[in-house]
MARVEX-333667 format. One line per 3 residues: number of its first residue (from 1); their letters; for each residue x, y, z of C-alpha. Coordinates in nm, 2 decimals, m for minus. Layout:
MARVEX-333667
NUM = A = X:Y:Z  ...
//
This chain:
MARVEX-333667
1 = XXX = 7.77:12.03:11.77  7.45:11.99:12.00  7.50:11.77:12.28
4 = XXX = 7.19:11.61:12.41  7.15:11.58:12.79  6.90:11.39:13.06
7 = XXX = 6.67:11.68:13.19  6.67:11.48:13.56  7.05:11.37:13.55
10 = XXX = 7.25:11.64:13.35  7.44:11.34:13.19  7.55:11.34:12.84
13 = XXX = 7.30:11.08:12.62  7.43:11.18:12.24  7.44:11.44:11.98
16 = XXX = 7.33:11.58:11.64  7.60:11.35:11.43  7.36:11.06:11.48
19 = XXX = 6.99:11.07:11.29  6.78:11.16:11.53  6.33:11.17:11.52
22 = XXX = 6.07:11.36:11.65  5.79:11.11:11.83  5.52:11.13:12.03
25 = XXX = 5.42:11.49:11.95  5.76:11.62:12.00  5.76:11.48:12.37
28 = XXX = 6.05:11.19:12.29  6.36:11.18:12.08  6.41:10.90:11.85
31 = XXX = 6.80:10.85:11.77  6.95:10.59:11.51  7.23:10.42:11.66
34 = XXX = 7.48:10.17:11.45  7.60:9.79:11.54  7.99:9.88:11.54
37 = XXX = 8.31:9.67:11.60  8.63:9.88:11.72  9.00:9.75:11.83
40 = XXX = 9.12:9.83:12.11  9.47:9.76:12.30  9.64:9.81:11.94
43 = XXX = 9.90:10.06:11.98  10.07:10.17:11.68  10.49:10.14:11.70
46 = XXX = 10.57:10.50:11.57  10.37:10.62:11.85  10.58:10.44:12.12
49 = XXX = 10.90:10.57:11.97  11.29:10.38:11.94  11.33:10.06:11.73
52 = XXX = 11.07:9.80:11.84  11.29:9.51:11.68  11.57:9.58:11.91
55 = XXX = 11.41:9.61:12.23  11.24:9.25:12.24  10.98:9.00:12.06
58 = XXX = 10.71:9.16:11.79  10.33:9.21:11.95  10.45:9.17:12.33
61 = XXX = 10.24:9.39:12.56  10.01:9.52:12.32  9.73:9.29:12.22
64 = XXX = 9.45:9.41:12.03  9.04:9.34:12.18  8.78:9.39:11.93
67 = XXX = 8.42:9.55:12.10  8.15:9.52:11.96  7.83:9.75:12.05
70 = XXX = 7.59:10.04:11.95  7.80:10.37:11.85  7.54:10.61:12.05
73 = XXX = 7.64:10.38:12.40  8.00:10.32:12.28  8.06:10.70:12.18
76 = XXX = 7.92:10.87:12.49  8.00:10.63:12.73  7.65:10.55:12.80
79 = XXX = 7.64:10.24:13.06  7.39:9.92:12.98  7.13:9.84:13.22
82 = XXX = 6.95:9.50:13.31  6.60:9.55:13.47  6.31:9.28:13.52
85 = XXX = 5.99:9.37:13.40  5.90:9.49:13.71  6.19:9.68:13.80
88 = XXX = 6.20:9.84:13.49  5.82:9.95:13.52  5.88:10.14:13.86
91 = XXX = 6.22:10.30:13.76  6.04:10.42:13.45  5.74:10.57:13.65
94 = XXX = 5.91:10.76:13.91  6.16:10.91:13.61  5.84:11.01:13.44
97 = XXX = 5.69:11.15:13.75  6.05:11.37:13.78  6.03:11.49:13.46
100 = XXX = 5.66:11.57:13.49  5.78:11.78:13.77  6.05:11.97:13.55
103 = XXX = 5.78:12.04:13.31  5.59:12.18:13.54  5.88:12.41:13.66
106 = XXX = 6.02:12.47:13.35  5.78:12.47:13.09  5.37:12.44:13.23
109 = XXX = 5.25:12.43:12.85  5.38:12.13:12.80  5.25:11.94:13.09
112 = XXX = 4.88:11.83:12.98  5.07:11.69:12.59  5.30:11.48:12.86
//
């Protein structure tokens, strides 16, 4: 399994189980992420072991949540972000100007396609 990281971070962003694309002459990654719903909290009685019946009332302490969300953020952990237009502008042009500059370090060919 190939686990895709940020260049600038190091942190984890997905791997190769989900459908991912080539764009902008090789320079971006396209991934296809899924809407998913998951349950959480339910925990299974033959995992907690003894006899659930005689130790107190069916379903207390473990009620079930369901999530719902994008399996690429929900998978890896991936946290959402809320930026205004112009916050979102300036974050993304000072983390282009840092990867510019691992380009340059890294891989100089690269730098005039970027």
């Amino acid at each position: 399994m190939i686990i895709y990281r940020d260049l600038i971070s190091h942190d984890e962003m997905f791997s190769d189980i989900y459908k991912i694309r080539e764009v902008a002459d090789g320079l971006c990654l396209e991934v296809e992420g899924k809407m998913v719903s998951r349950t959480e909290g339910n925990i299974d009685d033959s995992l907690i072991g003894g006899n659930a019946s005689a130790e107190g009332p069916e379903g207390e302490g473990t009620e079930s949540t369901v999530i719902t969300g994008v399996d690429i953020v929900m998978n890896h952990h991936l946290q959402e972000t809320s930026f205004t237009k112009e916050a979102y502008k300036k974050y993304i042009k000072d983390y282009m100007k840092s990867i510019k500059g691992k380009l340059e370090e890294q891989r100089p060919e690269r730098v005039t396609t970027f």
